[in-house]
C-alpha positions in Angstrom: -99.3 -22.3 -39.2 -101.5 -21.3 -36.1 -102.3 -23.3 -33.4 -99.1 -24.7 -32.5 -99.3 -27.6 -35.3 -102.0 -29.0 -33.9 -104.3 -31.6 -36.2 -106.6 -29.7 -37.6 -110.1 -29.8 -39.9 -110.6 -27.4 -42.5 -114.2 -26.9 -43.5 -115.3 -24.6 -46.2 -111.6 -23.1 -45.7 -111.9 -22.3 -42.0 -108.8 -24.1 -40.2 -110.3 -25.6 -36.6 -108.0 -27.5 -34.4 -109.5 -30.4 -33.6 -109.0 -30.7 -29.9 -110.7 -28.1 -27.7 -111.2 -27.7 -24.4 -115.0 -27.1 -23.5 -117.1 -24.9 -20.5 -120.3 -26.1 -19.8 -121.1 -26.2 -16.5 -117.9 -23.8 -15.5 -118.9 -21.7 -13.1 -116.9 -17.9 -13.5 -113.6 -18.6 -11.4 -113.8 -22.2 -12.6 -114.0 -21.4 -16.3 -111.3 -18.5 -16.0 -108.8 -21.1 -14.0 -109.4 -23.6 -16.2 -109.1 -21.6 -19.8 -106.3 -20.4 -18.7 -104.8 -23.4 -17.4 -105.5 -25.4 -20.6 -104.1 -22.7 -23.1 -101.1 -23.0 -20.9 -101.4 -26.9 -21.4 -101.2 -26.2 -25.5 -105.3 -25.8 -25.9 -105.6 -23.7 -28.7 -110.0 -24.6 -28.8 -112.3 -22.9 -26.3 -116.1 -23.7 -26.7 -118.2 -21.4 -24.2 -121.8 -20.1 -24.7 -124.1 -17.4 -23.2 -126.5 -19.9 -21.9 -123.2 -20.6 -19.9 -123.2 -17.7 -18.6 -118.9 -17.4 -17.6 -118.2 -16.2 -21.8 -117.2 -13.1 -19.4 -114.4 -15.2 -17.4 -113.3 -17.0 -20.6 -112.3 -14.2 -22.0 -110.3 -13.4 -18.7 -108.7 -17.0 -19.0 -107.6 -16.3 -22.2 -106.2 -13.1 -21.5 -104.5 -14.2 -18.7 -102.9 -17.0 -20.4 -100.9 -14.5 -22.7 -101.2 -16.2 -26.3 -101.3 -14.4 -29.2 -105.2 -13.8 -30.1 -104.3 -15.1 -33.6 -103.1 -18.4 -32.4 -105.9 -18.9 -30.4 -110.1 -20.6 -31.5 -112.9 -19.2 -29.8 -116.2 -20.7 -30.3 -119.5 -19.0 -28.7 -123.2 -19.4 -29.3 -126.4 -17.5 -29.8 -129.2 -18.8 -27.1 -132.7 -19.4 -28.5 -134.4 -17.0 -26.4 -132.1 -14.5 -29.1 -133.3 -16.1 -32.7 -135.4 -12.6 -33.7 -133.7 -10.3 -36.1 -132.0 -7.3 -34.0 -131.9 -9.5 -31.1 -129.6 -11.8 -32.1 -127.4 -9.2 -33.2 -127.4 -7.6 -29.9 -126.5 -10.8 -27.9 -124.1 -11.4 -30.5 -122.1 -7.8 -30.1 -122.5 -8.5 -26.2 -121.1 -11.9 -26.7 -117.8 -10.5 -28.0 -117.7 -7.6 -25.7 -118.0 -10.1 -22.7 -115.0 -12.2 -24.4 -113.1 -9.7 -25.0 -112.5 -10.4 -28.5 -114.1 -11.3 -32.1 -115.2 -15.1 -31.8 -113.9 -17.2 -34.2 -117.0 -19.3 -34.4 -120.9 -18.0 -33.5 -123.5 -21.0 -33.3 -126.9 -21.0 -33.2 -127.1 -23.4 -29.8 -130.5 -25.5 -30.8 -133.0 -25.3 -33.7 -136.5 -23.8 -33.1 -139.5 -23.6 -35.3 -140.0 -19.6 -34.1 -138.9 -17.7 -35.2 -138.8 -18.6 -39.1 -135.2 -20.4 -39.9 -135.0 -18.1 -42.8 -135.2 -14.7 -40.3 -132.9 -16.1 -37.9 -130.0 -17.5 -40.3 -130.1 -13.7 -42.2 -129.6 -12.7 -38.9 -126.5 -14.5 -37.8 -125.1 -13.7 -41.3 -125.6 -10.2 -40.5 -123.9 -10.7 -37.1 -120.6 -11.8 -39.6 -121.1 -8.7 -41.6 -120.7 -6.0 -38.8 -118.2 -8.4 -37.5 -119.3 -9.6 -34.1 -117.6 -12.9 -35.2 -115.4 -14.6 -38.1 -117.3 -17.1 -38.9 -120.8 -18.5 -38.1 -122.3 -22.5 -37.9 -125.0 -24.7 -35.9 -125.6 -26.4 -32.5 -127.5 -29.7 -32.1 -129.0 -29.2 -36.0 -130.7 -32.8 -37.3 -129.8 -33.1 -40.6 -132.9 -32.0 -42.6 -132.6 -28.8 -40.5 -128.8 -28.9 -41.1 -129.3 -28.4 -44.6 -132.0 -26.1 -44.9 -129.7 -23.7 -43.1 -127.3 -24.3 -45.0 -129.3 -23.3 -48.4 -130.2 -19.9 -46.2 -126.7 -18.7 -45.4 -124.9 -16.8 -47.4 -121.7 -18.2 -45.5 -120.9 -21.3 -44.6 -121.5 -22.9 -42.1 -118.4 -24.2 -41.1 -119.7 -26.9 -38.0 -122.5 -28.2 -36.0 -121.5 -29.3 -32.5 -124.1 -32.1 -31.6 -123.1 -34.9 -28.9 -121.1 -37.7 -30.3 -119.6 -40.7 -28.5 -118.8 -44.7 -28.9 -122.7 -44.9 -27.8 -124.1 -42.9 -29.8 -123.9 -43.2 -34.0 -123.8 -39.8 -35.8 -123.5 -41.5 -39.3 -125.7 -39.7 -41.1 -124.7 -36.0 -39.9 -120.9 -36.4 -40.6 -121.9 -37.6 -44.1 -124.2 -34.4 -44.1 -121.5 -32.3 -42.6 -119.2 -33.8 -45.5 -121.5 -32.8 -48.4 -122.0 -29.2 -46.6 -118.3 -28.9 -46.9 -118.7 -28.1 -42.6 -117.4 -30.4 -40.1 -119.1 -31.8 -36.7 -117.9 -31.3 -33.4 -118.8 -33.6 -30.4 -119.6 -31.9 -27.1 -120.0 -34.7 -24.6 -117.0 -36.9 -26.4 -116.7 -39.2 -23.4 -120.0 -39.8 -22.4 -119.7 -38.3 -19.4 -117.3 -40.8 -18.0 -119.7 -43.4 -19.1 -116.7 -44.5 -21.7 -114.4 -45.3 -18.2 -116.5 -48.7 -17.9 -116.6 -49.8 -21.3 -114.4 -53.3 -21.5 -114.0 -52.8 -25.6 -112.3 -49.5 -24.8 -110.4 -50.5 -21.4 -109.0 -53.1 -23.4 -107.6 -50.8 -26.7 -106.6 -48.4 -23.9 -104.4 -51.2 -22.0 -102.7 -52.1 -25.2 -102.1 -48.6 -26.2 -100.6 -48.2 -22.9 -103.5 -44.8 -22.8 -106.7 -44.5 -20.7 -110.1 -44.6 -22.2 -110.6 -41.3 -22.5 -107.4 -40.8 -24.2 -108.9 -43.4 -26.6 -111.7 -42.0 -27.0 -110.4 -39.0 -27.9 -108.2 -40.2 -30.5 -111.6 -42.1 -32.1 -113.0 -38.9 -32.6 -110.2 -36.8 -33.9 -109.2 -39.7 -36.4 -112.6 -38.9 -38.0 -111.8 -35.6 -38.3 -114.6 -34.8 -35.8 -113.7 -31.9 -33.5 -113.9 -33.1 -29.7 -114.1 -30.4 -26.6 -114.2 -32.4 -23.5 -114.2 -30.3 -20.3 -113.0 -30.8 -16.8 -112.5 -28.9 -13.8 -109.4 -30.7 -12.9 -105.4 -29.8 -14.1 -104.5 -33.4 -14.2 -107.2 -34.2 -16.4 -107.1 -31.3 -18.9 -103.2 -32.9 -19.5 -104.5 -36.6 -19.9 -107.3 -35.4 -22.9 -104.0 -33.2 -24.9 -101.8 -36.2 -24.6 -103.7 -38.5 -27.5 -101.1 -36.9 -30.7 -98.6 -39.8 -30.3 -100.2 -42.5 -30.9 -103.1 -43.8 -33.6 -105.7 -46.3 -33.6 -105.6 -49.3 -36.3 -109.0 -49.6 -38.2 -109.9 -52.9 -36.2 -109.6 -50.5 -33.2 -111.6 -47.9 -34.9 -114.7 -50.1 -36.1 -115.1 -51.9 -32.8 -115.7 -48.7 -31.0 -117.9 -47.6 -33.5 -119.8 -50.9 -32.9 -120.6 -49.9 -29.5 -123.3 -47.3 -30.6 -126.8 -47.9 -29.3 -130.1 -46.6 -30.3 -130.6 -45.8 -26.3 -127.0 -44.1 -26.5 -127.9 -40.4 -26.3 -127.7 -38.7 -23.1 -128.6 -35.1 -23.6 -131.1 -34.5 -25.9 -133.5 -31.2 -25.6 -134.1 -31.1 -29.3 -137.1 -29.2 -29.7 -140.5 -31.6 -30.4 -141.1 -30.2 -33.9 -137.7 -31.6 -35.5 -136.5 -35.4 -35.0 -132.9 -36.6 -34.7 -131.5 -38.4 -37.7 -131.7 -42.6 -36.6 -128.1 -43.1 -37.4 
């Protein structure tokens, strides 16, 4: 098995380690440092993007951290200003080129209403078919547009990274992930640090003897939700891998989940013509 035994999700068939290590915000020498740095930690889950513009200097982290290609999951995604048929493509096979390497995953970052759903999803199953990447999904997709994409693709869509957090519920799109045989992966898992002030968490993390990050890490990846937390320090990279030895009890579970809020989300640039799903 790949990916140094790490827990994983399969969805649709596609194996995905279900701690990554995330980029947004990296700049170049950051994101290269970094990558490399948390492959060397036991990372085998990089999320980049070309909106991020440093897909070049992850693929220089990864190839300066020396592990075999086929051990490794690399996740890109497709920016909206690239939905047309033909353009996509293009940023696609730049994508890859920029990398280094075949992605593992290509996204489509946000839903838009133009161009048509129906062009743009024939287009990122074409990007598969030439082979710019293995395997293709969503980015910050509400349900109803979740699985209208769905019933486009000829492929599966194997995730949709949307934020998820103790503050904010996702209920309904894990349950649509489920169904859609894809999985969901939470970019902004801790909230961006918000989850370091939260007494319900301090006080699990205290009695797990782990910080609340490391909890709330462990929260995720016990629902089988992929979590890609980034940082720019060492230290920090080595706290968010150290959550595989222990496990939260189902009291532990449902009081985080009790901390979601309606006000909880704290990116949200969902275009006005779709609507988030209210739990």
């Amino acid at each position: 098995m790949p990916y140094a035994d790490q827990p994983t999700v399969t969805a649709s068939g596609v194996e995905i380690p279900l701690l990554g290590f995330g980029t947004w915000q990296l700049e170049p020498a950051e994101a290269r440092r970094m990558v490399a740095e948390a492959i060397r930690i036991g990372y085998r889950h990089i999320d980049t993007a070309f909106i991020y513009k440093n897909e070049e200097a992850v693929g220089q982290g990864i190839a300066d951290a020396g592990v075999a290609r086929d051990d490794l999951f690399v996740t890109t995604k497709i920016w909206v200003d690239n939905f047309h048929d033909g353009d996509l493509q293009k940023q696609a096979e730049e994508s890859a080129g920029r990398l280094g390497l075949t992605p593992d995953l290509l996204l489509l970052h946000w839903p838009k209403p133009s161009p048509p759903l129906a062009e743009t999803i024939k287009a990122l199953n074409d990007a598969r078919a030439q082979g710019f990447t293995r395997h293709i999904g969503l980015s910050n997709f509400p349900s109803a547009q979740f699985r209208e994409a769905a019933a486009l693709s000829d492929a599966p869509l194997v995730t949709n990274q949307v934020e998820y957090h103790p503050f904010l519920s996702q209920k309904t799109l894990i349950a649509t992930a489920a169904e859609l045989r894809s999985s969901i992966t939470a970019w902004s898992p801790l909230a961006q640090g918000k989850i370091a002030d939260e007494p319900v968490i301090l006080e699990i993390a205290e009695r797990h003897g782990k910080t609340a990050g490391q909890i709330t890490l462990r929260w995720l990846i016990q629902q089988g939700v992929i979590a890609i937390p980034r940082t720019t320090k060492e230290g920090r990279a080595r706290e968010n891998f150290d959550i595989f030895d222990f496990a939260l009890s189902d009291d532990d579970m449902a009081r985080i989940h009790a901390l979601a809020a309606p006000d909880g989300r704290i990116g949200d640039w969902l275009d006005a013509a779709f609507q988030w799903d209210r739990d």
